[in-house]
C-alpha positions, 0 to 999 in steps of 0.5 A: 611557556607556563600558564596559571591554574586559572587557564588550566582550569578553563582548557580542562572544561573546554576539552570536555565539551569538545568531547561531548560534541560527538555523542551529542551529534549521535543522539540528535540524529538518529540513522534514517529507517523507511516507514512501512505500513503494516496493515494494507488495502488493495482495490481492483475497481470495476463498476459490477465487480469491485474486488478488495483485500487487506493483509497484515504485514507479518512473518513468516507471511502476510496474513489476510484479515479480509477478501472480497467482491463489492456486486452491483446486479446488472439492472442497477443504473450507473450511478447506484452502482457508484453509490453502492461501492463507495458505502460498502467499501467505507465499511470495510475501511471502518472496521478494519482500519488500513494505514494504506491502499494500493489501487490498480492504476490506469490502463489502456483500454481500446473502448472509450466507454469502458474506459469511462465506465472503469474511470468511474468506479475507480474515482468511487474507490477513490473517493471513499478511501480518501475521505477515511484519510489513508494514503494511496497508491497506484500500481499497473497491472503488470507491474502487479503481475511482475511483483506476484508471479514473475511475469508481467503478462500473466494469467489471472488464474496464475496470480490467484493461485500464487496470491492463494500461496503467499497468503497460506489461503486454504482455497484460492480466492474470487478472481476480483478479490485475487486481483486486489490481494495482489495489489496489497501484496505487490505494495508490501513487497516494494514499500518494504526495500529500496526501489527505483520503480516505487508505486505512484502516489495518488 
């Protein structure tokens, strides 16, 4: 069966845009990557003693743009203390600008005071990295433990000495300050694969 010059002008332009249907598709569709934060707040809250650490993701290891303990003197009332976290580690937040935090999560405590005690200074944290508009993320002890060292019950001189290496410290760091550059460093080391026990969103 023959066909006029018409309908086979009008195959030729259908093949060519059956032809450019699949580059098309490739490009509209880019292959999915994880989204990685590069610089990384940790925060160990305690009412007397908020330690906090930011790192930056880099290679061959993270590096530390800044360590430290939030005090509060054991004459302050409850409430000065929480004030005082919150504005100190708002400053924190404004001159170093994280895109992220991991914070200890939640653990069993056999005192109900210091429970509440602990509540309180975290939701400070909480409150002051909240409002800086950072996401968050909370990770228990020892899964921190379990990330850093290798061991969910570890010592704290342990993950000091093991953050002190990851992080290429000349000396190791305070045990609060320890404690929080392990969370940062915990975070970065799942957020950077695929994992089933992803850090709890906040």
């Amino acid at each position: 069966m023959g066909i006029t010059p018409q309908q086979f002008e009008q195959l030729q332009r259908r093949a060519k845009r059956i032809r450019r249907v699949p580059s098309n598709v490739i490009e509209s569709t880019p292959e999915p990557r994880r989204l990685t934060h590069q610089v990384i707040l940790g925060v160990d809250p305690s009412l007397r003693g908020t330690g906090y650490g930011i790192i930056r993701v880099a290679r061959p290891h993270p590096q530390l743009l800044a360590q430290g303990t939030i005090k509060s003197p054991a004459g302050w009332p409850r409430s000065r203390c929480l004030v005082h976290i919150f504005k100190m580690l708002r400053e924190v937040l404004t001159q170093h600008h994280p895109s992220v935090c991991a914070i200890e999560g939640l653990f069993y405590a056999q005192n109900l005071q210091t429970a509440l005690i602990m509540g309180e200074a975290r939701g400070a944290c909480l409150v002051a990295v909240a409002e800086a508009g950072l996401e968050i993320f909370e990770i228990a002890p020892r899964k921190v433990k379990q990330a850093i060292v290798g061991y969910g019950a570890a010592q704290k001189s342990a993950v000091a000495k093991m953050v002190q290496r990851l992080l290429n410290l000349p000396e190791l760091p305070g045990p609060d300050a320890a404690d929080a550059l392990a969370l940062a460093l915990a975070f970065a080391r799942q957020n950077s694969r695929y994992s089933l026990n992803a850090p709890k969103r906040v």
